[in-house]
N, CA, C and O atoms as a Tinker XYZ file with bonds, in Angstrom:
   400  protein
     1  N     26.885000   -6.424000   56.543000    73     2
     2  CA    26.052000   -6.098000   57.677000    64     1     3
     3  C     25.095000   -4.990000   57.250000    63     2     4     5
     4  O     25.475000   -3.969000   56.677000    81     3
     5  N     23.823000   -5.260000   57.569000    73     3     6
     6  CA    22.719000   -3.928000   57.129000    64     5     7
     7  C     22.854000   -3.320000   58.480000    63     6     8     9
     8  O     22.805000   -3.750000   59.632000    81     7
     9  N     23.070000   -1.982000   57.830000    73     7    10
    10  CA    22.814000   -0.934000   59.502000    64     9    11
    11  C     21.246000   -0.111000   58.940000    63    10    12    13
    12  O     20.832000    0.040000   57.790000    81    11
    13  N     20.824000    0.181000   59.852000    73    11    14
    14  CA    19.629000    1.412000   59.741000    64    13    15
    15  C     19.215000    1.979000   61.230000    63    14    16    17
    16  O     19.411000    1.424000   62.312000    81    15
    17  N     18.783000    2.849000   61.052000    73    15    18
    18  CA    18.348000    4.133000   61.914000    64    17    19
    19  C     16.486000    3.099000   62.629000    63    18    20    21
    20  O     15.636000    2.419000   62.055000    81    19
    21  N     16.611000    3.389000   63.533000    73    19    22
    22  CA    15.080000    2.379000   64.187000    64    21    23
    23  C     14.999000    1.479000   64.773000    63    22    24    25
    24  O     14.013000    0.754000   64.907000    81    23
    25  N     15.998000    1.381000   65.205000    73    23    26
    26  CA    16.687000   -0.326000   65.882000    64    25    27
    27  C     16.472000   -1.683000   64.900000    63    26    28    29
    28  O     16.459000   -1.833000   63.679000    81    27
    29  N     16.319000   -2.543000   65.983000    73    27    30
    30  CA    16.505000   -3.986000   64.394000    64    29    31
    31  C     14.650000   -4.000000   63.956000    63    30    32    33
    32  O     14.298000   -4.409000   62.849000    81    31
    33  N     14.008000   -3.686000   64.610000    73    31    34
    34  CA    12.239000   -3.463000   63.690000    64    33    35
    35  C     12.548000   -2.217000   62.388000    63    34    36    37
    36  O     11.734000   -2.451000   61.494000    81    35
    37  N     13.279000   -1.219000   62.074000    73    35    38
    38  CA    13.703000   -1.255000   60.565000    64    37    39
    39  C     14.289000   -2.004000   59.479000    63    38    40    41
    40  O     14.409000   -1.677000   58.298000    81    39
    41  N     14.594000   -2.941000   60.003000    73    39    42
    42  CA    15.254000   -4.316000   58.919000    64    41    43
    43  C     14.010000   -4.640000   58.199000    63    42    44    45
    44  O     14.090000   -4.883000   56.995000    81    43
    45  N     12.642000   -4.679000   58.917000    73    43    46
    46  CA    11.620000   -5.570000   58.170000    64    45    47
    47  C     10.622000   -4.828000   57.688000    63    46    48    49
    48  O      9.736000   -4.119000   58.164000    81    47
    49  N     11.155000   -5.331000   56.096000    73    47    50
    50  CA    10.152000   -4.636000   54.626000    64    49    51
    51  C     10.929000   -5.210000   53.687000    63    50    52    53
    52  O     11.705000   -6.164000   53.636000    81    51
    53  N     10.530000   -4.401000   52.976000    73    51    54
    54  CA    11.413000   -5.298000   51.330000    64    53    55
    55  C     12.615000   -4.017000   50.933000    63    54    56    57
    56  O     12.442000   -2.800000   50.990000    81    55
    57  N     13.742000   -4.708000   50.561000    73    55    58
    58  CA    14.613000   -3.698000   50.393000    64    57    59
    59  C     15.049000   -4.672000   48.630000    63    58    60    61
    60  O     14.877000   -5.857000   48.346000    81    59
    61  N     15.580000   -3.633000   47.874000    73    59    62
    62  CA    15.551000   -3.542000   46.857000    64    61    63
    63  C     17.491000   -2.983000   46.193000    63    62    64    65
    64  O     18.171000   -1.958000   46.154000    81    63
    65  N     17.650000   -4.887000   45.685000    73    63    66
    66  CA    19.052000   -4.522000   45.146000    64    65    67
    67  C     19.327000   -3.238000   44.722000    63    66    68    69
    68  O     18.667000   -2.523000   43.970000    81    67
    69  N     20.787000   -2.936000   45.508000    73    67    70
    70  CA    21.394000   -1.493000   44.464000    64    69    71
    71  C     22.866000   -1.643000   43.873000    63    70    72    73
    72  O     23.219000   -1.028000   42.867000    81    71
    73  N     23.814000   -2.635000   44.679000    73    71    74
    74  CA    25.248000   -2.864000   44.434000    64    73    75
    75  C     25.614000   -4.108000   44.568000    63    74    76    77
    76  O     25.186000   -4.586000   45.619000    81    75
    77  N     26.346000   -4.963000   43.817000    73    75    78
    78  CA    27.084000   -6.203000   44.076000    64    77    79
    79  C     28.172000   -5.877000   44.109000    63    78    80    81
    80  O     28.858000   -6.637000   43.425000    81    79
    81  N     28.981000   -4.754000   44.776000    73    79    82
    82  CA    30.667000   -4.788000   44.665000    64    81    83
    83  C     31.220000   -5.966000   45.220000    63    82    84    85
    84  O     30.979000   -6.392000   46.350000    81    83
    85  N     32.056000   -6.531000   44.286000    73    83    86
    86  CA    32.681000   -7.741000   45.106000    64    85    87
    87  C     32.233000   -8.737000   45.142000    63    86    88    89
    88  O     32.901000   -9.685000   45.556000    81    87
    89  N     30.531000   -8.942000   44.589000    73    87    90
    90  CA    29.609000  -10.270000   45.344000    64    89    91
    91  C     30.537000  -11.377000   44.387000    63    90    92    93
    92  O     30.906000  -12.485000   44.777000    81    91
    93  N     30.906000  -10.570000   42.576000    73    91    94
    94  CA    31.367000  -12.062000   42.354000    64    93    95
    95  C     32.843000  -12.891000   42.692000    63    94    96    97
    96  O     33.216000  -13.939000   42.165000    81    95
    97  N     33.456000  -12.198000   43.590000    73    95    98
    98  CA    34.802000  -13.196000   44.130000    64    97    99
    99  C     34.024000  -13.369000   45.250000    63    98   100   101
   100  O     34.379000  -14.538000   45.402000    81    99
   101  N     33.047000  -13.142000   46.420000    73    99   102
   102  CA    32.450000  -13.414000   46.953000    64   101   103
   103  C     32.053000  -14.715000   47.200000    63   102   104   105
   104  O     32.401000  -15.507000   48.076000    81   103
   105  N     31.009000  -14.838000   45.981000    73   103   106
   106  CA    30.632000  -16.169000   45.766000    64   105   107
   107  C     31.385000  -17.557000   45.235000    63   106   108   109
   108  O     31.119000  -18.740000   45.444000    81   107
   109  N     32.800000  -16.695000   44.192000    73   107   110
   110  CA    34.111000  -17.692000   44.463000    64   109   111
   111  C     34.466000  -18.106000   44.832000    63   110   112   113
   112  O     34.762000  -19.254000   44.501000    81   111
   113  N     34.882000  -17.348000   46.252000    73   111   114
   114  CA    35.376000  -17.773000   47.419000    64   113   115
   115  C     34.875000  -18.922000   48.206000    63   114   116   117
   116  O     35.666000  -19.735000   48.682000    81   115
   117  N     33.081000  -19.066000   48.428000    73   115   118
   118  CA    32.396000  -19.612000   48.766000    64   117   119
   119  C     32.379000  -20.670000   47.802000    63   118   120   121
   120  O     31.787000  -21.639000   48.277000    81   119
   121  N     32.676000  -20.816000   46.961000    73   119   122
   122  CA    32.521000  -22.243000   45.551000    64   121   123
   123  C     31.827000  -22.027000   44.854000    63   122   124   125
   124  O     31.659000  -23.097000   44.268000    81   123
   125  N     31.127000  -21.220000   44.370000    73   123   126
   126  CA    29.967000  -20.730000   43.789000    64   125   127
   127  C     30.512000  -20.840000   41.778000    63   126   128   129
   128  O     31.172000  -20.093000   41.055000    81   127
   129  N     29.944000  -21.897000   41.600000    73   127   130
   130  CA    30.192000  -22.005000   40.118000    64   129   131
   131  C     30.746000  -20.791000   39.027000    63   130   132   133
   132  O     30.802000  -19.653000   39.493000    81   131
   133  N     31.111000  -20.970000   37.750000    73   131   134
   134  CA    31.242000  -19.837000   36.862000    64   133   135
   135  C     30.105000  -19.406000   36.164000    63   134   136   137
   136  O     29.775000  -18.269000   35.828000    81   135
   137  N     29.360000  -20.881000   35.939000    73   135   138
   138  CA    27.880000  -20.412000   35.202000    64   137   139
   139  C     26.810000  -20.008000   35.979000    63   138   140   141
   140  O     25.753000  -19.563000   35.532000    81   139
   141  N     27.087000  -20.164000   37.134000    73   139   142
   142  CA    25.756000  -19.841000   38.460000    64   141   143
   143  C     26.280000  -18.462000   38.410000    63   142   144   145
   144  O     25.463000  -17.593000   38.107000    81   143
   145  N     28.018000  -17.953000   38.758000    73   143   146
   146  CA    27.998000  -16.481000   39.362000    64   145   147
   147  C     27.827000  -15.218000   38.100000    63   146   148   149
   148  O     27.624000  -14.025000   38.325000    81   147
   149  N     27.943000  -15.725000   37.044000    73   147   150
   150  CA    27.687000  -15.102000   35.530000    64   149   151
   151  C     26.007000  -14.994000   35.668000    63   150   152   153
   152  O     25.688000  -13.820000   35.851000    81   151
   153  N     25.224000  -15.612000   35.640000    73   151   154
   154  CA    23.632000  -15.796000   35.866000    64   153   155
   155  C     23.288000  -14.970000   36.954000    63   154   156   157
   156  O     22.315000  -14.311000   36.586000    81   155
   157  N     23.643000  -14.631000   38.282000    73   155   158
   158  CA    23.675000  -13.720000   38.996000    64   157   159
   159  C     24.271000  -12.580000   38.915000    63   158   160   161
   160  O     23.898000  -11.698000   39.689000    81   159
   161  N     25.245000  -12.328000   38.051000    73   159   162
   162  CA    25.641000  -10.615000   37.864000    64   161   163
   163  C     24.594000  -10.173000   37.437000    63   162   164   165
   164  O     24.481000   -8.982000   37.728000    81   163
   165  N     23.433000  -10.725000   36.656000    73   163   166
   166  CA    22.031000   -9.834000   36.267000    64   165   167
   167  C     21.036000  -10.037000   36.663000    63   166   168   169
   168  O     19.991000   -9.581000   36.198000    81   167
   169  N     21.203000  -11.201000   38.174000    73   167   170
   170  CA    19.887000  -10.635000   38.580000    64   169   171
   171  C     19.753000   -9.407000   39.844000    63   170   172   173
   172  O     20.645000   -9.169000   40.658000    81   171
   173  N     18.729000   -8.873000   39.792000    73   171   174
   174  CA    18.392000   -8.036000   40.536000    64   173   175
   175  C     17.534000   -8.359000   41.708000    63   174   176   177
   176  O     16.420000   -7.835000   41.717000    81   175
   177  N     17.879000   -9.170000   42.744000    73   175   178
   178  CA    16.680000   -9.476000   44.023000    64   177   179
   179  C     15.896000   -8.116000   44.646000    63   178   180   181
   180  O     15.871000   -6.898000   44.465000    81   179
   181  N     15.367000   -8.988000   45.373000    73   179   182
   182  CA    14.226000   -7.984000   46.175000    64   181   183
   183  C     14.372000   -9.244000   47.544000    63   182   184   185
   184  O     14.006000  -10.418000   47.600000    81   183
   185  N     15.133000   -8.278000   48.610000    73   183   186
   186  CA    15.245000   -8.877000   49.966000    64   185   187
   187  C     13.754000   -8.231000   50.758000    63   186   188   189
   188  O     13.489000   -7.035000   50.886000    81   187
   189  N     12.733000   -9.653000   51.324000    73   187   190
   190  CA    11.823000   -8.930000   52.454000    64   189   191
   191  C     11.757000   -9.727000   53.693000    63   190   192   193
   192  O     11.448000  -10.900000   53.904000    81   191
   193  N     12.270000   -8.408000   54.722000    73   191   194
   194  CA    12.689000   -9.104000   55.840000    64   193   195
   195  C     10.898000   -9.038000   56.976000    63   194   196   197
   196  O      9.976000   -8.235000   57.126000    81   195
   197  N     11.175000  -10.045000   57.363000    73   195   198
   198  CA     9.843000  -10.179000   58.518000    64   197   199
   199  C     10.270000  -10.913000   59.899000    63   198   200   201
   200  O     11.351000  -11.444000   60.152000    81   199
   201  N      9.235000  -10.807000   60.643000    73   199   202
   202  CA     9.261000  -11.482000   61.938000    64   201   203
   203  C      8.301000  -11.576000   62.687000    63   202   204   205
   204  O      7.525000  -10.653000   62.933000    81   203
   205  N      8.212000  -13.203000   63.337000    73   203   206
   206  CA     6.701000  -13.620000   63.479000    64   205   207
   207  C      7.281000  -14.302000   64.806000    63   206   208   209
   208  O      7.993000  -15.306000   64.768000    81   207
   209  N      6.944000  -13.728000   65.840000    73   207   210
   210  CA     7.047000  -14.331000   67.757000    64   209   211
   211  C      8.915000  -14.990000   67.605000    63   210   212   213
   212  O      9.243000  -16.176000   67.648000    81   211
   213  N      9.686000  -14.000000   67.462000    73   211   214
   214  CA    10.652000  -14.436000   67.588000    64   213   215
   215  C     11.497000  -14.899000   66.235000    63   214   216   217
   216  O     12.680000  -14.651000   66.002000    81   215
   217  N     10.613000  -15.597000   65.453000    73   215   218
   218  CA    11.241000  -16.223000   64.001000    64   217   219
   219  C     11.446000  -15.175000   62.997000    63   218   220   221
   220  O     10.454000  -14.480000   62.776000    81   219
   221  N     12.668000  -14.870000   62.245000    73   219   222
   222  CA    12.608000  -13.818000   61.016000    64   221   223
   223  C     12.817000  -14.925000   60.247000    63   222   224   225
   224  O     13.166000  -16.060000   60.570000    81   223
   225  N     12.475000  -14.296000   58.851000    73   223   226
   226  CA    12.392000  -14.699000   57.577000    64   225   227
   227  C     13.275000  -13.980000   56.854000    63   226   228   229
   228  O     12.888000  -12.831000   57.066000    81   227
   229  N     14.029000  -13.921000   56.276000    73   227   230
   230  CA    14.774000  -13.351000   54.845000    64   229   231
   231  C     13.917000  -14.177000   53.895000    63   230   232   233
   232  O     13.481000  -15.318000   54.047000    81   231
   233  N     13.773000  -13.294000   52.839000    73   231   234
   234  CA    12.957000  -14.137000   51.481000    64   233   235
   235  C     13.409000  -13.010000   50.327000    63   234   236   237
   236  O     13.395000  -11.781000   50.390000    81   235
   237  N     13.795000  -13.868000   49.305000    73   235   238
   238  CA    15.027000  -13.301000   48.370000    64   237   239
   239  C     14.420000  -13.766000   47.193000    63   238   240   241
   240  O     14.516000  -14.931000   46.806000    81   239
   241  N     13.695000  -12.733000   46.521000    73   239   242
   242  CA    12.690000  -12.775000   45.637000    64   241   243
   243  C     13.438000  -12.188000   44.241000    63   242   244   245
   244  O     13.914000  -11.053000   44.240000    81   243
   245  N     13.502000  -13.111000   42.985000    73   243   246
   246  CA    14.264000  -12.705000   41.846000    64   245   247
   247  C     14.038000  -13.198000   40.822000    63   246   248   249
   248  O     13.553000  -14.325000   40.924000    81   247
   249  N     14.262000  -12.632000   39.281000    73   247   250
   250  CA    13.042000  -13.036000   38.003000    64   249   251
   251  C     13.441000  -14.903000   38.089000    63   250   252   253
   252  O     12.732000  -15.733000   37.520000    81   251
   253  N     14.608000  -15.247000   38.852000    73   251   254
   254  CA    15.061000  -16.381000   38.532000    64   253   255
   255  C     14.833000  -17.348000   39.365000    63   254   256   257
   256  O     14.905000  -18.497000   38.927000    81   255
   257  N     14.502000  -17.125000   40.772000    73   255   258
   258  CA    14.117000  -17.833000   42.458000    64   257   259
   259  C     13.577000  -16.704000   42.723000    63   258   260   261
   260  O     13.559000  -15.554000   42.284000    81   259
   261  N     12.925000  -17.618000   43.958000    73   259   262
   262  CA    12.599000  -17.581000   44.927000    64   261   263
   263  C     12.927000  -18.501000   45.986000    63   262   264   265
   264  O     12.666000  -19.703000   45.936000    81   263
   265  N     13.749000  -17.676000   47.356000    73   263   266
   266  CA    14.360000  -18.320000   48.405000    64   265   267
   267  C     13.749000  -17.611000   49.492000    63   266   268   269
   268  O     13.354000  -16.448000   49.576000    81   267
   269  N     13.762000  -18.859000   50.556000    73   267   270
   270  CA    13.310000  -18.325000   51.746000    64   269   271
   271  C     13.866000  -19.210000   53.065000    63   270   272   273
   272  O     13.607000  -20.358000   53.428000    81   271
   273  N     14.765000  -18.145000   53.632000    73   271   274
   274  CA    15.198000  -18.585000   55.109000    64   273   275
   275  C     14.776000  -18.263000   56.339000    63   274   276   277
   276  O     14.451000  -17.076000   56.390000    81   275
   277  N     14.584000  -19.134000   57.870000    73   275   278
   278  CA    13.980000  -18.495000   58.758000    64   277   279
   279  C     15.032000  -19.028000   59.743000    63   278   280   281
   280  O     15.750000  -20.015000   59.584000    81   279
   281  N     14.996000  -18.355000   60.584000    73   279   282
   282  CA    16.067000  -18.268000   61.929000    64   281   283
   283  C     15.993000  -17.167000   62.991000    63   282   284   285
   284  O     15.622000  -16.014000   62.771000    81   283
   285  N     16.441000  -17.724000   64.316000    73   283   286
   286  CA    16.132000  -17.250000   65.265000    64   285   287
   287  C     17.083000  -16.704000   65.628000    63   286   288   289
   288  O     18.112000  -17.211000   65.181000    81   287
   289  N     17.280000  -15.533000   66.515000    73   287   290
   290  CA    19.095000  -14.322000   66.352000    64   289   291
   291  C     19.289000  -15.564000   67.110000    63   290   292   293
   292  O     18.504000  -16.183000   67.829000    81   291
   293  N     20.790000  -15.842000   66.712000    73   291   294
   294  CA    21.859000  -16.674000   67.909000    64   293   295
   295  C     21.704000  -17.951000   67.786000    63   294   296   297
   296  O     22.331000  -18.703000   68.532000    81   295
   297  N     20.843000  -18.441000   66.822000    73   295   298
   298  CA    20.720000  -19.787000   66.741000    64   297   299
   299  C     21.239000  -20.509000   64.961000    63   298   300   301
   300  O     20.933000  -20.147000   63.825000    81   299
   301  N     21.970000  -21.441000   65.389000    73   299   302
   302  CA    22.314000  -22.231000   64.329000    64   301   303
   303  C     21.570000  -23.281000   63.481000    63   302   304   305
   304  O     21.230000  -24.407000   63.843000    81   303
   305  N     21.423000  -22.829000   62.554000    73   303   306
   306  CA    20.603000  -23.062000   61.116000    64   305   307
   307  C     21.270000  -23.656000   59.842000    63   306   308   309
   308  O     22.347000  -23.230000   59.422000    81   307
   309  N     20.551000  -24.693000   59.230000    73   307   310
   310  CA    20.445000  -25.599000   58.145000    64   309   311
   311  C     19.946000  -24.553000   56.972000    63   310   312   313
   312  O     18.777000  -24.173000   57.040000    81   311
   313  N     20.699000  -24.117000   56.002000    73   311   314
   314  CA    20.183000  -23.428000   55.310000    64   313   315
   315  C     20.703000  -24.336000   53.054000    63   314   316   317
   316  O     21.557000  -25.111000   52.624000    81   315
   317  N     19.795000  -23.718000   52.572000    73   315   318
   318  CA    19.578000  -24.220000   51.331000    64   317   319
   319  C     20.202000  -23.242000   50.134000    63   318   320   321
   320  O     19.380000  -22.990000   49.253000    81   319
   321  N     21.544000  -22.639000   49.958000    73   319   322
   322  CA    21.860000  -21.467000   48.692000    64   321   323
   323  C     21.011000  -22.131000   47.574000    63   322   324   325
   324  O     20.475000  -23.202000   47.289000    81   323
   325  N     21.251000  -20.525000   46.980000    73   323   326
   326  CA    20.498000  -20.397000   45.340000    64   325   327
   327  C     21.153000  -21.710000   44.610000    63   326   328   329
   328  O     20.529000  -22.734000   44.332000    81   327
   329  N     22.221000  -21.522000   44.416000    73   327   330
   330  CA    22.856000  -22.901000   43.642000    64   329   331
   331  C     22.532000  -24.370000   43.904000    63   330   332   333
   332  O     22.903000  -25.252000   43.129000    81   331
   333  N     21.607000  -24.690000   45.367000    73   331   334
   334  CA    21.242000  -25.802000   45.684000    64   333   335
   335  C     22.083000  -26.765000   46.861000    63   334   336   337
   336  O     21.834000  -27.970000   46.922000    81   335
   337  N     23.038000  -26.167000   47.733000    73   335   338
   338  CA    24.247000  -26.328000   48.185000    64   337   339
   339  C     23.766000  -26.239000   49.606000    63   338   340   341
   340  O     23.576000  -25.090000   50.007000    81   339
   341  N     23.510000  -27.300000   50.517000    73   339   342
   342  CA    23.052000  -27.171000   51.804000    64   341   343
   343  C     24.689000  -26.817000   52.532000    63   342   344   345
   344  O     25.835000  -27.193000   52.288000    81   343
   345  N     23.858000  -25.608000   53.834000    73   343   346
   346  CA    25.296000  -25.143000   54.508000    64   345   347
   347  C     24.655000  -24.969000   56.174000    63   346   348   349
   348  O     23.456000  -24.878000   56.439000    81   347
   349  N     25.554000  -24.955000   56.973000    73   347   350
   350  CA    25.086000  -24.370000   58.243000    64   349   351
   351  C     25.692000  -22.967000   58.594000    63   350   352   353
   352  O     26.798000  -22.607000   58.997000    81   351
   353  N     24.646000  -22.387000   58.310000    73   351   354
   354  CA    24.846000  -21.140000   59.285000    64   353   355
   355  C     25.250000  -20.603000   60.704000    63   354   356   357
   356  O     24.452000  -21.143000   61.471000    81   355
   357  N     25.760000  -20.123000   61.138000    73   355   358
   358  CA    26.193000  -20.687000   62.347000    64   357   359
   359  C     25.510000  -19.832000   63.685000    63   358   360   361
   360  O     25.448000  -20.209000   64.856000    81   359
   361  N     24.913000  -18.258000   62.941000    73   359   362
   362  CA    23.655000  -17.997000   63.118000    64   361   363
   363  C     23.893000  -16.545000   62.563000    63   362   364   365
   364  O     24.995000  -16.028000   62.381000    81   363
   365  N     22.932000  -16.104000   62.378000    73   363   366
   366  CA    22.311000  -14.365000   62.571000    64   365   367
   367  C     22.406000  -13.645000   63.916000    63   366   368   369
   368  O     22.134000  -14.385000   64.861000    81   367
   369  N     22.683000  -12.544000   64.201000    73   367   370
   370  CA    22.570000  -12.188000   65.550000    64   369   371
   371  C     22.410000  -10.500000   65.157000    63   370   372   373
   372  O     22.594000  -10.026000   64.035000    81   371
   373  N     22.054000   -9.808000   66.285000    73   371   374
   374  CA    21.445000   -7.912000   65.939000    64   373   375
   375  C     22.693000   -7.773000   66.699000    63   374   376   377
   376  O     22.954000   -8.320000   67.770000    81   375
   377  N     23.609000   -6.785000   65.855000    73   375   378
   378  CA    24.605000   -5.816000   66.750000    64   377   379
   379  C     24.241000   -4.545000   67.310000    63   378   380   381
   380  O     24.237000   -3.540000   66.599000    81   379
   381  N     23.859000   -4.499000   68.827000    73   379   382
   382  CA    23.196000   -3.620000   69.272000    64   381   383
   383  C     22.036000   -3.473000   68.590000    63   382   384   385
   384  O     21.695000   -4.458000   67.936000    81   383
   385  N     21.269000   -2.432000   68.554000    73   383   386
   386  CA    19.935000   -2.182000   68.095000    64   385   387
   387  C     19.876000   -1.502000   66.726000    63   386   388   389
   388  O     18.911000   -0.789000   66.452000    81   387
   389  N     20.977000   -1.716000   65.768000    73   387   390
   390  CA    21.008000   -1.294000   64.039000    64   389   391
   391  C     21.577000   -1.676000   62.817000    63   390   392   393
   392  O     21.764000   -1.053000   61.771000    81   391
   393  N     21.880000   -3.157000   63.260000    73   391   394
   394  CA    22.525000   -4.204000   62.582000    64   393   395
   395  C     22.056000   -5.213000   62.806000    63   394   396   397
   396  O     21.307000   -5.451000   63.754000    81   395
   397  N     22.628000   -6.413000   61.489000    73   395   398
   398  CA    22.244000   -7.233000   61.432000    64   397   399
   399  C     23.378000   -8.297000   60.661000    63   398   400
   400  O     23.086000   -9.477000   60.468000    81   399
């Protein structure tokens, strides 16, 4: 969960990997290959969050992809992982006004 100070209009800008603790049993857990989660311990993304009349974007920018998801808080979404693996989301939603 991202928290920040500004309600949920501080989520959107580009925020800039700092920690994967955990991401790789993470992505284990989820099925996430040995040669896909090895290839991701080095990359470094660049998350930029936006929002256009309701719709946000996550877009997950990295020397290796480029991904881009859009969804509406509370609504359930068809989404595409890095590995190529269609999933449904079941949605995004703001906890109170500093999460996400």
């Amino acid at each position: 969960m991202a928290e920040c100070g500004g309600g949920v209009e501080a989520l959107k800008g580009s925020w800039d990997y700092v920690d994967g603790e955990n991401f790789d049993a993470y992505m284990k857990e989820i099925g996430v290959g040995m040669i896909m989660r090895m290839t991701a311990k080095g990359v470094k993304p660049r998350l930029i969050i936006s929002e256009n009349n309701g719709t946000w974007t996550l877009r997950t920018e990295s020397s290796i992809k480029t991904l881009s998801s859009d969804f509406v808080p509370g609504v359930e979404f068809d989404e595409t992982t890095a590995d190529g693996r269609h999933v449904k989301v079941s949605s995004y939603s703001f906890v109170g006004q500093s999460s996400l």
